[in-house]
Structures are given as C-alpha cells and as structure tokens.
C-alpha positions in Angstrom: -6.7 -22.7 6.8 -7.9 -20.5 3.9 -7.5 -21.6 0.4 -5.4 -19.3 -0.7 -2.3 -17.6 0.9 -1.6 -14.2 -0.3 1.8 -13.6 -1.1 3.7 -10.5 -0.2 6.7 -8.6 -0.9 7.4 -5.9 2.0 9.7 -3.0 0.7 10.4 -1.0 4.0 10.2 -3.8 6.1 12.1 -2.4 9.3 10.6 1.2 9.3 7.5 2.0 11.7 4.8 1.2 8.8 6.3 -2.3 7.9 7.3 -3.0 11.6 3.5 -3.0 11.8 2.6 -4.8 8.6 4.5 -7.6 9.9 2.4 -7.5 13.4 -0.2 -8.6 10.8 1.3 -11.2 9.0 2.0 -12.5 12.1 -1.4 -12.9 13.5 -2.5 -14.4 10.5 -0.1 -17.1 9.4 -2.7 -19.2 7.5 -3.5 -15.9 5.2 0.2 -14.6 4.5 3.5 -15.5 3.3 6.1 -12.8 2.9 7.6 -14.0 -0.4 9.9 -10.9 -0.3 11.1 -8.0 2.0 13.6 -5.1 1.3 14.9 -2.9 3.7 17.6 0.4 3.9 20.1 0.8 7.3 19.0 -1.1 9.8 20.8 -4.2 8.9 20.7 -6.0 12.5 17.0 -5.8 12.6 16.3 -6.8 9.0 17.9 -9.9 9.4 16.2 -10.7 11.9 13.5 -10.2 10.0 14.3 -12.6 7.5 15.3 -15.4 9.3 11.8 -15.1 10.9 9.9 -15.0 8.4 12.4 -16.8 5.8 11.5 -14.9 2.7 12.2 -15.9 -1.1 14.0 -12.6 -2.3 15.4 -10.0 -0.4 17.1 -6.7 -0.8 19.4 -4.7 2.3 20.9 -1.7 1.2 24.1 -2.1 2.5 24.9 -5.8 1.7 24.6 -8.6 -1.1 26.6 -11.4 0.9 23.6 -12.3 2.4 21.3 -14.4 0.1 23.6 -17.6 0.8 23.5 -17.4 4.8 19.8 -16.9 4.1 19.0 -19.3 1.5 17.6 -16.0 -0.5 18.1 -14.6 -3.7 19.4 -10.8 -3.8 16.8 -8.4 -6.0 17.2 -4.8 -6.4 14.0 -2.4 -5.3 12.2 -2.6 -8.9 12.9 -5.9 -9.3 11.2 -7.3 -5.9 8.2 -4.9 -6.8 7.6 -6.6 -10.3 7.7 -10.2 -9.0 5.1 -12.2 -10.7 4.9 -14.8 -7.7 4.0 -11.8 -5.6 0.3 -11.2 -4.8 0.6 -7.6 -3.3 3.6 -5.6 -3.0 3.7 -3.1 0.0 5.3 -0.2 -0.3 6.3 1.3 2.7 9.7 3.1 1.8 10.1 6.3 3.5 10.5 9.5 1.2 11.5 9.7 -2.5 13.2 6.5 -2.1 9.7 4.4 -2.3 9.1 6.2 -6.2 10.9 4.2 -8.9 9.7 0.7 -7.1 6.2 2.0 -7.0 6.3 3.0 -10.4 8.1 -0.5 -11.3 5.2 -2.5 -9.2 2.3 -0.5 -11.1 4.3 -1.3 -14.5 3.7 -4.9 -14.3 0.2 -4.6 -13.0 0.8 -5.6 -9.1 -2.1 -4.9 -6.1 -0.1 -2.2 -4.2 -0.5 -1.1 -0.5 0.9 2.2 -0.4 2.3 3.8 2.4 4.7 6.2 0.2 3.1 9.8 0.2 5.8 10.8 -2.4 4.6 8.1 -5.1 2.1 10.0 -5.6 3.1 13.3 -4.8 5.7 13.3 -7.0 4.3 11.1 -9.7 0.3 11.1 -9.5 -0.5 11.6 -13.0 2.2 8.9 -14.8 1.4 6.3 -12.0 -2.4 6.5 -11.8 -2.3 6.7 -15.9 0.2 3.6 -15.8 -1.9 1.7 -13.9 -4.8 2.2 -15.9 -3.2 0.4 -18.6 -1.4 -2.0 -16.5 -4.6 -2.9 -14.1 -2.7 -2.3 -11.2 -4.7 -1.6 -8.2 -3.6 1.0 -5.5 -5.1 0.4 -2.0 -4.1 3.4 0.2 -2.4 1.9 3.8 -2.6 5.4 5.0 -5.0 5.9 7.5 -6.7 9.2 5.9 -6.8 8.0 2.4 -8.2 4.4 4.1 -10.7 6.3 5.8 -12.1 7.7 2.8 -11.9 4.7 0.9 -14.0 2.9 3.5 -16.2 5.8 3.0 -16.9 5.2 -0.3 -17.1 1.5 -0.9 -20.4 0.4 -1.8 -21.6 4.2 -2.9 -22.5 4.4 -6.6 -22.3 8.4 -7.0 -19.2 10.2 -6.6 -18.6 12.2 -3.4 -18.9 16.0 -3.7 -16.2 17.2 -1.2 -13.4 14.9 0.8 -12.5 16.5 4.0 -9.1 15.0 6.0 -8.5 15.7 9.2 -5.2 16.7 10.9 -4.4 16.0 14.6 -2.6 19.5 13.8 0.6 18.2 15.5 1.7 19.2 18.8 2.2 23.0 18.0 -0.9 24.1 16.9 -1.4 26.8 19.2 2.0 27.8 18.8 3.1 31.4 18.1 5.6 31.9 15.4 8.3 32.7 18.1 7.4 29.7 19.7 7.8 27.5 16.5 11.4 29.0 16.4 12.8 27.7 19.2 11.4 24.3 18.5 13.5 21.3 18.7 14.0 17.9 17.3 13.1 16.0 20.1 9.8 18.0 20.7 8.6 17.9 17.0 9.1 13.6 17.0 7.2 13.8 20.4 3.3 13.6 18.4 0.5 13.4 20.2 -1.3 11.3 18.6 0.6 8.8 16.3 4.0 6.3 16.7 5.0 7.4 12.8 8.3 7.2 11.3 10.6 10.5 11.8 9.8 12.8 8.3 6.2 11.6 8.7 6.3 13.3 12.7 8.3 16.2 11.6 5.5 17.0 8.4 2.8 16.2 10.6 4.4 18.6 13.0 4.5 21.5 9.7 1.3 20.8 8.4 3.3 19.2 5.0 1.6 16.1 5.7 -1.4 17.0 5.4 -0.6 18.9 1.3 1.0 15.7 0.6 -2.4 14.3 1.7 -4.5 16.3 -0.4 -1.7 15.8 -3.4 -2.5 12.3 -2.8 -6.4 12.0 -2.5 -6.3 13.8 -5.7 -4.9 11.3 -7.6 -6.1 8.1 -5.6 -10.4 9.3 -5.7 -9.8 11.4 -8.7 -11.0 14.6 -6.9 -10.1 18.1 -7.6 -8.2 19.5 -5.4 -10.9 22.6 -4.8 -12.8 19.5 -3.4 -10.5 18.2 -1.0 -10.1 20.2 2.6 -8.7 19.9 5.7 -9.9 19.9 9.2 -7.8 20.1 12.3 -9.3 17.2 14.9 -7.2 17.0 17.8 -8.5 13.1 19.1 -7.4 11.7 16.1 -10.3 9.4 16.0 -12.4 10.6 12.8 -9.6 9.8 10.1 -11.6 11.3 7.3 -14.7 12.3 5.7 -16.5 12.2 2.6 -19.9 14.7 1.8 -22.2 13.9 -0.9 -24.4 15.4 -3.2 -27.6 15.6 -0.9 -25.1 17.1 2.1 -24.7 13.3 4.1 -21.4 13.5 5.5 -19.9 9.8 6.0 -16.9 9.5 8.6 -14.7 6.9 9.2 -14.0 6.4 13.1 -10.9 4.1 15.0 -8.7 4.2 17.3 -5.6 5.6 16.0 -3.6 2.9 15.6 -2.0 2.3 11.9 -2.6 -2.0 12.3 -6.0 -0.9 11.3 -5.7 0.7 7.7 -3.1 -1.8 7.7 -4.9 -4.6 7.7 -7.7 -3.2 5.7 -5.5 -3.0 2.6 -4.1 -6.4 3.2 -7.3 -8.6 4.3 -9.6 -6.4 2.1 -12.4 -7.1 0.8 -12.6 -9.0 4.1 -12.8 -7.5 7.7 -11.1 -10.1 10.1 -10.9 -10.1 14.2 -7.6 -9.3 15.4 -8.0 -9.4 19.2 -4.2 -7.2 19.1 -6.0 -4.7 17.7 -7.8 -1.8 20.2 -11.4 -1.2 20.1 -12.6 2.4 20.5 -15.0 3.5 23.3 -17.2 5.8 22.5 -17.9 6.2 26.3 -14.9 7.3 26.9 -15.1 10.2 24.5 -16.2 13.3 25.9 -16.0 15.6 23.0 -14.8 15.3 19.6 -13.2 19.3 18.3 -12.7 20.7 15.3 -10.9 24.0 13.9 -9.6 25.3 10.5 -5.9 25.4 10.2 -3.4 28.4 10.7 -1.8 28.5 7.6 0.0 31.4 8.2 1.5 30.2 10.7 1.8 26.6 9.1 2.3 27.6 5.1 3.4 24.4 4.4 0.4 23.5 3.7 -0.4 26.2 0.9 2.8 25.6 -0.2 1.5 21.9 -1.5 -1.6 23.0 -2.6 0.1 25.8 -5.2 2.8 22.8 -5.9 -0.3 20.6 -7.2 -2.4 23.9 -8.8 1.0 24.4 -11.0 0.8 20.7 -11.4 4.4 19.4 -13.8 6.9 18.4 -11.9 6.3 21.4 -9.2 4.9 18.2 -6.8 8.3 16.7 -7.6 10.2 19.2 -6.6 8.2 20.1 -3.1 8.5 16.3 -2.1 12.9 16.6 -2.5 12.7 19.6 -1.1 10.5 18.5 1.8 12.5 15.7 2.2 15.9 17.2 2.4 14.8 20.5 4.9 13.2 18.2 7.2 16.5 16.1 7.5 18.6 19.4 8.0 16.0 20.3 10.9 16.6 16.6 12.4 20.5 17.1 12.0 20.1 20.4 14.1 21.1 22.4 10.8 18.1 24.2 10.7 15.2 26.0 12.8 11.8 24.7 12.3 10.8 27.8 10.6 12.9 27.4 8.0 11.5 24.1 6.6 8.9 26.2 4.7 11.4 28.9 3.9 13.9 26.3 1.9 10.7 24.6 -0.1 9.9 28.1 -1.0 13.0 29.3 -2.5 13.2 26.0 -4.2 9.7 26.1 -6.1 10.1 30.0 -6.7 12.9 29.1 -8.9 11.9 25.7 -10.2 11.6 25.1 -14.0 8.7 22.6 -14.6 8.1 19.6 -16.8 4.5 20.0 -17.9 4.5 16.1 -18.7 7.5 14.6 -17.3 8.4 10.5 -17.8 9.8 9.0 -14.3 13.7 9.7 -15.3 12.5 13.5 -15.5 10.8 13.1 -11.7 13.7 11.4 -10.6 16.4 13.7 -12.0 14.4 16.6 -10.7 14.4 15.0 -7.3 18.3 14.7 -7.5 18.5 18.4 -8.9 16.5 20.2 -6.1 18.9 17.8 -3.5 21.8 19.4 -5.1 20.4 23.1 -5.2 19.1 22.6 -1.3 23.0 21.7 -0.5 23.6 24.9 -2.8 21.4 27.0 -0.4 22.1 25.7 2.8 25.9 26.0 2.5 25.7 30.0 1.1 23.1 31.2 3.6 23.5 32.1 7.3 20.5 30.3 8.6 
C-alpha cells in the first residue's frame, strides 16, 4: 500500500481514452481512487462504470435521477473539474466538448491529463496563460506530446526542433481519386491505433497531426517553424526532439495508448504493468520514414495557417473540423470535402486577436451554425 492514493476525476470515462485510463486504475488499486467520472451517450456502460468503481460525483449527459440509485452527487462538467478533493482531473472528452471543463480545471489550479486536442487548439494562449497564474500543471496523455515530454525531462537546455510522427493513416499512398471514393468504414479501419471515431477519421486527413503541432506549441512553448512532422508507418517512434549540438532523442513503445496513459497518471514514477506489451526490437525489421503529401492531405497546412493567423482562427478550424468529419461519418459528405468545408469556413472567418473563453466558445457555436448554413445550400 502506498501512502497516498491519488484521487481522480475522469471526464470521458466511456470513450476509447478513458475506457483505457480505467484499465489502469484498475491494475493499480492501492494508487487510485476515482473520486469522480462524467460521461456523454453511452448511458448503459457508464453505469456500469460507476457501480464498479463507486465514485463520489458524477455527471451523465442524459440523466440527473441517478445520484440516489448510486449514492452520488450529480455535478455539471466544470464543476467535477474544479473539485478541490480531486488530485488530477483527466480530461478525455472528445471534441470541443472537453474546452470549458479544461479551462474550469486549469482555473482552480488542478494537475490535468489531457487527452483533448481542442483545449488547446482552440484555447492555447488563455489556458497555458491561466495556468501560469493558477499553477496548474498540464501533463499531455497523448502519445506524441508524451513522447516528447519524456524526451525532455531531465534536459536543462531547450530543444531546437520537435519532430512528430504520423502513421500517415491508411491512405497515404492514395491518389486524390482514390480518397474520393473513400468510405466510413475504411477511414475508422487505422492501421495502427484503436482511437476514438474523429481522432481515426483526422488521423486518416492528416488534421491530427495540425492539431498536434497546435498543441506542442502551446504545451513546450515551441514555435511552430520548430515543430515538423514525419510520416512513420510502424508507429513505434512517437516523437522526437533535436538539440542544439544536432542529438536527436526519440521516444520508442509499442503503440498502445495504456502507455502515455499511465505515464501522466503514475508520473514521476515508472511502474510495471505486466498488461502492458513490451516492444521487440528483434522483431523490427525496418523502421521508414517519408515527408507528407500535403497536397494531397491539406488539412494539415490548413492548421498550420490557422495557428500562423493565431486569434480565434484555431477556434474556428477545431468546430469546423469537428462538424465536417461528423457529416463524412453520417455519409453526408466525401472525404475530400472535409478540407474543402474547413476552408470556406476560415476564408471567411472574422478573428478575435485576444478572445476570453465565452468568445472561443461562441465562435465554436457560430462556425456550427454557418457549416449547417453551407452544407444545406451546396450540392456536395
């Protein structure tokens, strides 16, 4: 028995991420108590959830009736991510959803795992100032920006150049005809990682890899001229970082998000977790590398000109992101036209140079409304 149990409050609890953070907790019962958990549709599953692990507070989107049944109290989102009993707050809401809690959590100077690209996508600059002031610490959950991190604990200088890699999805050596006639099914089928359904679909447009760089801005405090990407197919170098005398320091695993995972959650320790797999390097008979296609992939570029213009521009790409790639799952839209809708959105977006979270939020709600506005008048 350890001396102290951390206490945790899980927002996203049923989704793929804190599925998985759960996996955890439960291998280490001595280290962790989920003092909280929050979760959106799947109500079946959550409550299962909670009468395992018999939480404190919770939070279901679609009910309220159930604190009684469970002997917990009923929180909203920002309310379970300000908890003062609460050690570390998790954050692993999927999509725009996961921004107001974050930016409650950092408010009251929580240790947050973050598995919500659009936190800091949309938000970088008035969360990262925020917690400055708060003392809120951000450990990134995902496995790029763990990667780096790991990189760079210990080092006293600052790196010169991150470089993340992309598995580059399953179409990378697609033709533009090709990516037209992609479906659904195919795009969720990646080749690499079991990720939740918008993470699949970006990582299948390159967009994951812009919100990456958005993110690894904000989180190392690295221009983004200093921040590439590098297709690896294997998956098994998550990042790396170069220094000032040219050392290159990579971070390799098997790719398996239980690692990051428990990184951010155990860290400063490293703990065995036999459930975890072990990477054989005998096994490995090459390890590739290639630049991206982004003309055939401009998501990418569109995410690096969103940050570049900086305001609320990031704001905008994330809801737009957010809403094409559900229109593409719904069988609305082609695949090609993910990029094309994010386009016409930033082409005509008016930016907040310094924007307060109700601006980032209304601006998410705007470009939802104007991406109805275009997908009902055009023949796509």
């Amino acid at each position: 028995m350890v001396d102290t149990v951390k206490k945790l409050v899980i927002l996203g609890s049923t989704g793929s991420i804190g599925c998985q953070v759960l996996d955890i907790v439960r291998y280490f019962p001595d280290r962790f108590h989920v003092l909280g958990m929050a979760a959106g549709n799947n109500t079946s599953l959550f409550f299962k959830q909670v009468n395992e692990f018999k939480p404190e507070y919770i939070y279901q989107l679609n009910t309220r009736s159930a604190d009684q049944k469970y002997n917990a109290e009923w929180l909203s989102l920002n309310d379970l991510a300000g908890l003062s009993e609460a050690d570390m707050v998790v954050v692993a809401l999927s999509g725009n959803a996961g921004i107001s809690p974050t930016f409650s959590a950092v408010k009251h100077g929580k240790t947050i795992a973050l598995a919500n690209k659009e936190s800091l996508v949309a938000a970088g600059a008035l969360i990262t100032a925020t917690a400055v002031n708060s003392g809120a610490k951000i450990l990134p959950v995902d496995s790029e920006h763990s990667a780096i991190w790991q990189c760079i604990v210990g080092e006293q200088t600052q790196p010169q150049r991150l470089i993340l890699t992309a598995s580059g999805g399953p179409f990378r050596h697609f033709t533009n005809k090709q990516l037209e006639e992609v479906t659904p099914g195919q795009a969720l089928q990646h080749p690499s990682w079991n990720m939740g359904k918008k993470v699949t679909v970006d990582s299948a447009t390159l967009m994951n890899k812009g919100l990456e760089i958005i993110e690894a801005h904000w989180l190392f405090n690295m221009p983004v001229d200093r921040i590439s990407v590098i297709v690896h197919p294997q998956s098994i170098i998550h990042s790396m970082v170069e220094f000032a005398d040219g050392t290159i320091k990579a971070q390799l695993a098997y790719p398996d998000m239980r690692l990051p995972i428990q990184y951010a959650l155990t860290y400063p320790d490293r703990l065995a977790n036999d459930n975890l797999p072990r990477l054989n390097l005998g096994t490995l008979h090459s390890l590739n590398f290639e630049a991206p296609n982004l003309d055939t992939f401009p998501c990418l570029n569109l995410a690096i000109k969103a940050i570049i213009n900086g305001g609320t521009f990031p704001a905008a790409l994330s809801a737009a992101d957010e809403f094409a790639v559900q229109l593409f799952l719904d069988g609305k839209i082609r695949f090609t036209d993910i990029p094309v809708l994010i386009e016409r959105i930033l082409s005509g977006h008016k930016s907040i140079s310094k924007p307060a979270i109700e601006d980032i939020l209304a601006v998410a709600d705007q470009v939802k409304q104007e991406c109805r506005r275009m997908y009902k008048g055009e023949d796509w």
